[in-house]
C-alpha positions in Angstrom: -12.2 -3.6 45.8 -11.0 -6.4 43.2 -13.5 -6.8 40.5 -13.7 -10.9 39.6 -15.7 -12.2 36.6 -16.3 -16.0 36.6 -17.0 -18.1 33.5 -18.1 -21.3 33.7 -20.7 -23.3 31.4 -21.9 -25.0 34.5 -24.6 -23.4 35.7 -24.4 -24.6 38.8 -20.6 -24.2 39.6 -21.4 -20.5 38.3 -23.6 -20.7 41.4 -21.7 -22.3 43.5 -18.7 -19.8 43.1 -21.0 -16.6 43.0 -23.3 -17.6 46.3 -21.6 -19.8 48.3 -18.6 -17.0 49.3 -19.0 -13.8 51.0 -16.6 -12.0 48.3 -16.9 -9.3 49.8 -15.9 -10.3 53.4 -12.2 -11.2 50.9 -12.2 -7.9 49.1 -13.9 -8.8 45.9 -16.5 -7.6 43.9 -18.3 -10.0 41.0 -18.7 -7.8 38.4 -20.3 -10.8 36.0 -20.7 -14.3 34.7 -20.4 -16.0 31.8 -21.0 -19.4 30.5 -19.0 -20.1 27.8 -15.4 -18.2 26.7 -16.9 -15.8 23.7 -19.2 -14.4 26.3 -16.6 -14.3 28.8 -14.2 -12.3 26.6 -17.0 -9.8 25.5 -17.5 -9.2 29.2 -13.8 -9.0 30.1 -13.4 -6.4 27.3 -16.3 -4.4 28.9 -15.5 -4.3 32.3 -11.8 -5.5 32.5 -11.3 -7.3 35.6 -8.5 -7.9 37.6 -9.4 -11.3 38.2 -10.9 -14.2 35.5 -11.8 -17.7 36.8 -12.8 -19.8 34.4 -13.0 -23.7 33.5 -10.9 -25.2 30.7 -13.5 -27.2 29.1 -16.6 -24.8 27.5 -18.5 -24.7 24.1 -17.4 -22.2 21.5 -14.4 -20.9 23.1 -12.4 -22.7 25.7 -10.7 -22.1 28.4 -7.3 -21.9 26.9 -8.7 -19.8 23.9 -10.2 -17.8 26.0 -6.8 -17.1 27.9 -5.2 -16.9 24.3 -7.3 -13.8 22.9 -6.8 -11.9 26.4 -3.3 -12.1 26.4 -3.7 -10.7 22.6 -5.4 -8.1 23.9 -2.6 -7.2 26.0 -5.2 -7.5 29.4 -3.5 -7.0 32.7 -5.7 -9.6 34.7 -5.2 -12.7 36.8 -6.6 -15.9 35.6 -7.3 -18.8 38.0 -8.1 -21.9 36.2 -10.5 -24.5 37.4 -9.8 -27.9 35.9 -10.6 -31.7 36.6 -7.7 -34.2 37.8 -7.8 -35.7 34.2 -7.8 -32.2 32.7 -4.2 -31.9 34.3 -2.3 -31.6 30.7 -4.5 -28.6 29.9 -4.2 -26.7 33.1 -0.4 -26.8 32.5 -0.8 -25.5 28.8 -3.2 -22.5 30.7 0.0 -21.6 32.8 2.2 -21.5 29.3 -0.8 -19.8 27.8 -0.6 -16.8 30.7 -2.7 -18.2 33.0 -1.7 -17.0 37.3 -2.8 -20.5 38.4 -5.0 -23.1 38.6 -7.2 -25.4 41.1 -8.0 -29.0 41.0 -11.8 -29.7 41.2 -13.9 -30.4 43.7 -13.3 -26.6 44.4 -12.3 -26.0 47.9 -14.1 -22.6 48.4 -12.2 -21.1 50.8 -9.1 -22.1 48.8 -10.5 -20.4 45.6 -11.6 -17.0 47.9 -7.8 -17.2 49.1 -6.4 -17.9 45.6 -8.5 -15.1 43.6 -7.4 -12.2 46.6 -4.0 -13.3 46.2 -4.2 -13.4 42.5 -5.7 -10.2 42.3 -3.8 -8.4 44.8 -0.1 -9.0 42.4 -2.6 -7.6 39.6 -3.3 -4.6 41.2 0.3 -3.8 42.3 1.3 -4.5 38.5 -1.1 -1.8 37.1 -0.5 0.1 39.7 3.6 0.0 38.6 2.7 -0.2 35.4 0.7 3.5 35.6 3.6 4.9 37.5 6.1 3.7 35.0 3.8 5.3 32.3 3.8 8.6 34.3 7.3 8.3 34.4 8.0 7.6 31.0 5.7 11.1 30.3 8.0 12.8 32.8 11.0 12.2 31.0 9.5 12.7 27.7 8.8 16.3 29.2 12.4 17.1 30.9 14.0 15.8 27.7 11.9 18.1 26.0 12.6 20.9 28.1 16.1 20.4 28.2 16.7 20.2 24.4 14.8 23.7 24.4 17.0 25.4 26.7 20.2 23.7 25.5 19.8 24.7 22.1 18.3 28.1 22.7 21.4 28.8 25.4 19.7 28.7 28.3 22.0 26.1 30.1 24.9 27.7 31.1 25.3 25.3 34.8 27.9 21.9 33.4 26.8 20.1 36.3 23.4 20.9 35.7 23.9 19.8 31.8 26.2 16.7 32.9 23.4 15.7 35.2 20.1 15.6 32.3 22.9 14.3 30.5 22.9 11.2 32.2 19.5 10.9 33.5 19.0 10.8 29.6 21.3 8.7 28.5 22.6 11.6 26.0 26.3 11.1 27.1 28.4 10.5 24.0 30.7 7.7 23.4 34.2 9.1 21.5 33.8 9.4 17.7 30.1 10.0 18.5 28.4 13.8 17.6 25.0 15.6 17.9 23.6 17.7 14.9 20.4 20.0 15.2 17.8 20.3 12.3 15.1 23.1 11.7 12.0 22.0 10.1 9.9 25.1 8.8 6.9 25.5 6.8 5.9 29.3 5.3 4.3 31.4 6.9 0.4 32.4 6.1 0.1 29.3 3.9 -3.4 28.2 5.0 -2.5 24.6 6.3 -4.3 23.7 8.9 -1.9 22.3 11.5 -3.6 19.9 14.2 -2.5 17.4 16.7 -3.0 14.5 14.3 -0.7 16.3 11.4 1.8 17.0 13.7 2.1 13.4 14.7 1.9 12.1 11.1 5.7 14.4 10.8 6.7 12.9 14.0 6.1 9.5 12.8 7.8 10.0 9.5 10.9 11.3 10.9 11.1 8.5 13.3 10.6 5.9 10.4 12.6 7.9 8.5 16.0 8.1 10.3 16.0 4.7 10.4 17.6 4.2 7.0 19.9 6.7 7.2 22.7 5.6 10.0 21.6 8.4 12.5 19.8 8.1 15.3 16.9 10.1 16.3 17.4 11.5 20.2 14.3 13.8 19.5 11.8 15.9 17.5 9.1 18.4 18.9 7.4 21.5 18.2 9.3 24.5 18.8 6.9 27.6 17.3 4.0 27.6 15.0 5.9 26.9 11.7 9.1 25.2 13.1 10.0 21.7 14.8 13.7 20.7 15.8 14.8 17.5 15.3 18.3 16.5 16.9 20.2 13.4 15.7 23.1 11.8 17.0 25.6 10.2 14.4 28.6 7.8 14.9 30.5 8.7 11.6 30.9 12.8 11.8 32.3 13.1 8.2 29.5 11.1 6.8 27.0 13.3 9.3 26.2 16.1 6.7 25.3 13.9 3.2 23.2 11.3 5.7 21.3 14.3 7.4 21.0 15.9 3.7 19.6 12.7 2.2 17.3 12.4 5.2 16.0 15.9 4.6 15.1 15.8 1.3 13.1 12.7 2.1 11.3 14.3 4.7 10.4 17.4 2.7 9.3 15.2 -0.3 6.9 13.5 2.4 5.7 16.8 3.9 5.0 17.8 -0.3 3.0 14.4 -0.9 1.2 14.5 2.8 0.5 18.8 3.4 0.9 19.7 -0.7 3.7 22.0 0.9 7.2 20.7 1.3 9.2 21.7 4.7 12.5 23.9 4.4 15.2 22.4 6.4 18.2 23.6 7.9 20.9 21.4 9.2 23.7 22.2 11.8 26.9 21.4 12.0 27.7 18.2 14.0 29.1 19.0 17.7 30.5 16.6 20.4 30.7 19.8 22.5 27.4 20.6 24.4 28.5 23.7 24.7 28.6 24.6 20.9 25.5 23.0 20.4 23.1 26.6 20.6 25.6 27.9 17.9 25.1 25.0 15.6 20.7 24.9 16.3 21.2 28.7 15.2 22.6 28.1 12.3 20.0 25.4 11.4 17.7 28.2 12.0 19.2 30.4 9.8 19.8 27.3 7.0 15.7 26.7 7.0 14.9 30.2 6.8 17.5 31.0 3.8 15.7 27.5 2.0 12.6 28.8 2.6 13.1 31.6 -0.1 15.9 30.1 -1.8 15.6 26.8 -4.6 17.2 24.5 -2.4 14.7 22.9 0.3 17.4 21.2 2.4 20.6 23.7 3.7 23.1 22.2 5.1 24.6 25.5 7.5 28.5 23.9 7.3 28.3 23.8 4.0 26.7 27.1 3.3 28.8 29.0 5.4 31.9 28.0 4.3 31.6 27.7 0.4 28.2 29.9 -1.2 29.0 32.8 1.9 31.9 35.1 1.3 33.7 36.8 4.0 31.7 39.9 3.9 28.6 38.3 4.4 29.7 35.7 7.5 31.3 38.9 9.4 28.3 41.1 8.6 26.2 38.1 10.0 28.7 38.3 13.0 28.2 41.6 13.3 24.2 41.2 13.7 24.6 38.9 16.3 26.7 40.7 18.2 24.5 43.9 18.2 21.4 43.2 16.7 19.5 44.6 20.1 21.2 48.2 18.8 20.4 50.5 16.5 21.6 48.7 13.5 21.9 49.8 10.0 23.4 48.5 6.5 25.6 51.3 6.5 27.0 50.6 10.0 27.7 46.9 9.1 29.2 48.0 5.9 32.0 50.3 7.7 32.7 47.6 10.2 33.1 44.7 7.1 35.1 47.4 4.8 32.7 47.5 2.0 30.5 50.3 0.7 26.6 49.6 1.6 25.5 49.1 -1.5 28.1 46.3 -2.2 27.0 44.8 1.0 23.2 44.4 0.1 24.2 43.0 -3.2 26.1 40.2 -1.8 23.1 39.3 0.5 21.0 39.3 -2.1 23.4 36.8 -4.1 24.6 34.9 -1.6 21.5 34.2 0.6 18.8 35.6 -2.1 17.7 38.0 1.2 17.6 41.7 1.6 20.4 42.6 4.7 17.2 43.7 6.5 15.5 40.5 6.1 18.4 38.6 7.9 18.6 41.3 10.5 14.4 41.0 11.3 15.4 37.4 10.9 18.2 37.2 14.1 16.0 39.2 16.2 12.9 37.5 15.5 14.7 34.0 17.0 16.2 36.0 20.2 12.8 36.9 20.6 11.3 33.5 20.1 14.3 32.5 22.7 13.2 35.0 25.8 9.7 34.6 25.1 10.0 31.0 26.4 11.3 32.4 29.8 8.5 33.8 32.0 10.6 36.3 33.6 10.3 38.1 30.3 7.7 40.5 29.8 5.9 40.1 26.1 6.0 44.2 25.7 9.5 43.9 26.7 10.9 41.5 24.3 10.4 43.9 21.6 12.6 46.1 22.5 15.2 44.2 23.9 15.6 42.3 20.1 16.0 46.1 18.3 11.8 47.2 17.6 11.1 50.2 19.2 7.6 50.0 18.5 5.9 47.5 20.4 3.3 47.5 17.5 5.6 46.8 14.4 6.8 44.4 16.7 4.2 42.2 17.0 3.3 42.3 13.5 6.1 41.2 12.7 6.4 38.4 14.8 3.1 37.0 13.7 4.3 37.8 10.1 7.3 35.3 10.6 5.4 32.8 13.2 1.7 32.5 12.1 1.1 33.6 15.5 1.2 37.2 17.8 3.6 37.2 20.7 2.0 36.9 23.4 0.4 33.1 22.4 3.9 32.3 21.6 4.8 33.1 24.9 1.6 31.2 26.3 1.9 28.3 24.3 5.7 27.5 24.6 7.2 29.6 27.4 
């Protein structure tokens, strides 16, 4: 049933209105009365109706006022306005002020019952759009969430499928353009309290943040406990890396001022090839992780591959992801790179200021993180499909590196 409210600082046209029509022989319900605007806009507030009659010409707020502050209040409602023949001028300012309509008194009463049904009725079918374009709006919000998961964990493999979100997106890139991956991490077991409200303080930053920066921001979301990914598109590839960079060190001087710790980023190399995009996240991964015990809070992977990693270390990182399900061990790695072991631990140590284990518990930590997300993984399997044997060890670790067991990581984000 519509819900009317009429506001009038006649009493007896308040009457008239109220008693004289069977409202609800039309549909309508009078929800309340009101005889000047300030207590009509107190009422509408309260019980927000789909339909306002009211006359132009009341004490303390009028009629066009009144329209004025529910418009500002961003009130889906119909508004029939009842004016006299020489209050013509006003009841054409209440149309340009938002009003649906208006009537010439004497009232015709059967007129008015028609008017406020019809009124009403375009209301309803406008919040009723309106709610299914705000369900809709959280739909996509969800599938593009969903599909930046499984893209950059490698989960799509379909290029129908991907060409398909693609365009229901709006992700398809024009030439010249390229996508880039960040990893935003905080330490592990630092006592921050993370709750809904800090988590959208970051999202707001970043948004505000890209801004400035030439990039645009296609998403950000909550990945794990400690980690949100942030994927950017850019339209200049070789000034991708410093404008990403620049934009990182601003957000992990924010997270320093607004959590007293700053966030380690990681930063992938820009791709215009969905397919490569998994390989560049990764190595975003790998960049926050290695700035999270390293000096530098912002790692930009290109860069760190190719110039402060020497060619031992990027094939005995090769190596680990290759077979890090097996039974791996420094000594192994250093055969297949042609360098004694204890070479080999000293360059990690150098270059990525981590022990070759580290990196190793690293990789397998993330491929766990990845099938944890699919259900058709058991938790007590992931262990040892990622290289721990013992189930145990396992899921200390994983809490170790997360801030949270296995099982409600696979709860929360599988």
């Amino acid at each position: 049933m519509l819900k009317a409210l009429v506001v009038d600082d006649e009493y007896l046209v308040r009457m008239g209105i109220t008693q004289t029509i069977d409202w609800a022989e039309y549909g309508v319900e009078i929800i309340g009365e009101a005889s000047n605007g300030e207590e009509g806009l107190e009422l509408a507030l309260q019980h927000r109706p789909d339909v306002i009659i009211t006359d132009i010409r009341m004490p303390f707020m009028n009629g066009l006022e009144l329209i004025e502050q529910i418009r500002e209040q961003d009130m889906l409602v119909g508004i029939v306005v009842l004016s006299g023949y020489d209050e013509f001028q006003y009841a054409q300012a209440a149309l340009r002020y938002g009003a649906s309509t208006y009537l010439l008194k004497p009232i015709n009463i059967e007129e008015l019952a028609d008017t406020v049904r019809c009124v009403g009725t375009e209301i309803l079918e406008k919040k009723l759009h309106s709610k299914r374009y705000s369900q809709l709006n959280g739909e996509i919000a969800s599938i593009s969430k969903q599909f930046w998961q499984d893209l950059l964990h490698g989960q799509l493999q379909d290029e129908a499928f991907v060409a398909g979100k693609l365009k229901l997106l709006n992700l398809e890139l024009a030439p010249g353009e390229a996508v880039m991956p960040l990893s935003l991490a905080f330490p592990p077991d630092n006592g921050m309290e993370r709750t809904a409200e800090a988590t959208g303080a970051l999202e707001d930053a970043a948004a505000d943040f890209v801004e400035a920066h030439s990039l645009e921001h296609l998403c950000l979301f909550r990945d794990s406990h400690l980690e949100w990914v942030m994927v950017l598109r850019t339209r200049d590839i070789n000034t991708a890396g410093d404008a990403a960079r620049s934009l990182g060190k601003q957000l992990s001087e924010w997270s320093q001022q607004h959590f007293g710790q700053p966030l380690s980023i990681g930063i992938g190399k820009p791709e215009n090839d969905w397919h490569r995009i998994a390989d560049s996240y990764r190595q975003a991964v790998l960049a926050a992780q290695r700035a999270l015990t390293g000096v530098e809070r912002v790692l930009y992977a290109e860069e760190e591959a190719g110039m402060r990693c020497r060619r031992e270390i990027r094939e005995a990182l090769a190596f680990i992801r290759e077979h890090y399900a097996g039974n791996i061990t420094v000594e192994r790695v250093a055969s297949a790179v042609f360098v004694s072991p204890t070479h080999l631990m000293h360059l990690f140590r150098k270059d990525l200021n981590k022990t070759f284990y580290e990196c190793l518990t690293e990789y397998r930590i993330e491929e766990a993180k990845r099938m944890l997300r699919n259900p058709m993984y058991r938790v007590y399997e992931v262990g040892n499909q990622v290289g721990f044997t013992d189930s145990k060890y396992f899921s200390q670790i994983f809490k170790k590196m997360t801030g949270i067991p296995p099982s409600e990581y696979a709860k929360t984000y599988g």
